[in-house]
N, C-alpha and C positions, 0 to 999 in steps of 0.2 A: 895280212890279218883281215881286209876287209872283205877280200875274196872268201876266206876262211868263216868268215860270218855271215855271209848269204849262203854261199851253203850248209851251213847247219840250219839256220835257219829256213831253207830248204827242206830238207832233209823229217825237220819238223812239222812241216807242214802236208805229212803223208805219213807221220807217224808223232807215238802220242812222248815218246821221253829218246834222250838218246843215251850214248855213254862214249866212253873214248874208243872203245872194243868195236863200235856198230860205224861210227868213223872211218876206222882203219879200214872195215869190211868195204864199205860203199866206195871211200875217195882214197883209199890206198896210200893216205899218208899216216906216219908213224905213228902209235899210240900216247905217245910222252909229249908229242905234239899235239896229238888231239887234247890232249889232258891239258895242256895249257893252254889251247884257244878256248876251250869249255872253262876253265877258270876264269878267267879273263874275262869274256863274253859275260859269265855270271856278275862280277865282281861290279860291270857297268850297270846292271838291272835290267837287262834283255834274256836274261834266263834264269830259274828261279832253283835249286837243287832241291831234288824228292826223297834223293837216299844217295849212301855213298856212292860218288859216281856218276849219281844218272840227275837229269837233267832235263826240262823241260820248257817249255815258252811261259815270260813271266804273263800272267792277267792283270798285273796291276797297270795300273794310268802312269803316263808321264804326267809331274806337276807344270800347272801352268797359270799363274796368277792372272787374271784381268784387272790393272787399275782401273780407279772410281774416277769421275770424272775431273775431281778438284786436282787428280794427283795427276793427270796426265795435262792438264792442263798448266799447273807450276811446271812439269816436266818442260812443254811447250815454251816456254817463258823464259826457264833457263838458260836453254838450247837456243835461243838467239839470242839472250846477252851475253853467253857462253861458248859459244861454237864448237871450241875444238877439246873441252874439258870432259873429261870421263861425270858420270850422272849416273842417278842411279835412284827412281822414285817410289814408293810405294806407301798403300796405308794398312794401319790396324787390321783390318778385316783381312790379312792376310793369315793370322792365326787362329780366327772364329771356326776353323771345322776342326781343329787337333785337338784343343782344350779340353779339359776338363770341369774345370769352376769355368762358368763362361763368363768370361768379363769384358764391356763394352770400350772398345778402342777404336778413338777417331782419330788418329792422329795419324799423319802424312808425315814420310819418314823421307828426308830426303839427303841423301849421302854424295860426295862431291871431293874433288883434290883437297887434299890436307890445306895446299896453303890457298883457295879460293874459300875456304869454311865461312871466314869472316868476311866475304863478300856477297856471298848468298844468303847467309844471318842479315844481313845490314837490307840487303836487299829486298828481302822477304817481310822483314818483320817491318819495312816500311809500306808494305801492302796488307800484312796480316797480322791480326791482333796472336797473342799466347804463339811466339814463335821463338823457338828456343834453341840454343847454342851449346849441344857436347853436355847435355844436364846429366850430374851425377846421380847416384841411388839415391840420397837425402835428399835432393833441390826436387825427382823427380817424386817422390814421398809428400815432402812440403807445399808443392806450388805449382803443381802440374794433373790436371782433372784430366786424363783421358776421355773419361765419356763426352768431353768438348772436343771441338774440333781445334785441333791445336797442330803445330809444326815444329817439328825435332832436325836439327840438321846436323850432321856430323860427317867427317872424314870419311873418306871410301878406303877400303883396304885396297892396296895393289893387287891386283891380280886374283880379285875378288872377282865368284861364279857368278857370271849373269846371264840373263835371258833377255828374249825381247818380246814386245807385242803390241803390237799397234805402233813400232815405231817408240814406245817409252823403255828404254833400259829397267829393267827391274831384277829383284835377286831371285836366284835360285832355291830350290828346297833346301841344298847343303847349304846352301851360305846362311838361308836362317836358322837353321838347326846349329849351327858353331857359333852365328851373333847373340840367339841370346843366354849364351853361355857366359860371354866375354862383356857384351855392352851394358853400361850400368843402365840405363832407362829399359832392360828387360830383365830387372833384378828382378819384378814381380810375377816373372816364368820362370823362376828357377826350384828347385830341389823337386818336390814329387811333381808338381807341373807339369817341369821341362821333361821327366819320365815318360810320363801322359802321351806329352808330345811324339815327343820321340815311339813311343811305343804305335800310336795314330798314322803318325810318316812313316814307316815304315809297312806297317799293314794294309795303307791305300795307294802308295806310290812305288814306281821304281826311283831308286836313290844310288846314286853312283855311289859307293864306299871310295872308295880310291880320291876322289874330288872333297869330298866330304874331311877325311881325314887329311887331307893334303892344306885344305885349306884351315882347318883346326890347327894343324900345326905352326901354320904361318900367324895365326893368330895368340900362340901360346894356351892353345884352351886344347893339349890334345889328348892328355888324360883323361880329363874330364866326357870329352865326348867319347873315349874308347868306352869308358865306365856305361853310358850309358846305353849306346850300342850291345855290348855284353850282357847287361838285363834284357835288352830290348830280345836277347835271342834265348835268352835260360828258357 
């Protein structure tokens, strides 16, 4: 397959769209083949479909968040009282370019093994004032100002999409596009928002579908994101 993807992506780079038919012609392998590495290849966000069939190189960006300094530096912090624990750091300003209503979030979001949650709570909120623990819809409604700088720490999902940079784990485009479906502290991105959203991510990035729903599913939220997805293409 990955033979299979340099050349097309070859192929593309001396010509402006391909199809399965223009495959066959050049590398001589079967068209039912060609049709499925052209799927495929699409489905990751390296090609973008024009018409039925035909296929083109995507122009959008891979997403790639930069933590803020406070966030990679808790990151730093954990990561040696923690060593060998999955992490996972990032803040608010992760959502300031998809939004719609644009609304001011400082908070440093930092996700960790299920049963460490309450060692990194304890630990945190003994260095940092408004550092919170798993807060649901209501506690984050009641008692939680985002526009302050504040700390949210919860559970990492297994086998949740991440990225790196700089050396900090951070999440992927699909893993935030499925968390704030599911997490309550992003109940105030939800209904035409998350649409927003969703509509924004998809128009500026490549987004793997495949990773995306895979990871919805594991999360129980995978209706919902098909739902949105499906507008996102009407």
């Amino acid at each position: 397959m990955n033979n299979s993807k340099v050349n097309i992506i070859n192929y593309l780079s001396t010509h402006n769209n391909v199809c399965a038919e223009d495959l066959t012609a050049y590398y001589g392998i079967k068209t039912t083949t060609a049709r499925q590495y052209l799927s495929e290849i699409s489905r990751k966000g390296d090609l973008v479909r024009i018409s039925r069939g035909t296929y083109a190189v995507s122009q959008k960006q891979n997403f790639v968040f930069v933590p803020n300094k406070i966030s990679q530096s808790i990151y730093k912090q954990l990561s040696n009282q923690l060593p060998y624990n999955d992490l996972c750091v990032y803040d608010g300003s992760v959502f300031s370019q998809f939004q719609h209503h644009l609304f001011t979030n400082n908070a440093v979001y930092v996700e960790t093994n299920r049963d460490s949650v309450e060692y990194v709570f304890n630990y945190l909120k003994s260095k940092y004032n408004n550092t919170f623990r798993q807060p649901d819809a209501n506690f984050m409604t009641d008692y939680v100002d985002l526009r302050k700088r504040c700390i949210i720490v919860k559970s990492l999902v297994t086998e949740s999409p991440l990225a790196e940079y700089d050396g900090v784990r951070v999440p992927t485009l699909e893993k935030l596009l499925v968390d704030i479906q599911k997490d309550a502290d992003f109940d105030y991105l939800r209904g035409t928002e998350s649409l927003y959203i969703y509509q924004s991510a998809f128009e500026l990035y490549n987004i793997n579908t495949q990773r995306l729903l895979r990871y919805a599913k594991r999360r129980g939220t995978l209706t919902s994101v098909e739902s949105l997805i499906n507008e996102v293409k009407k």
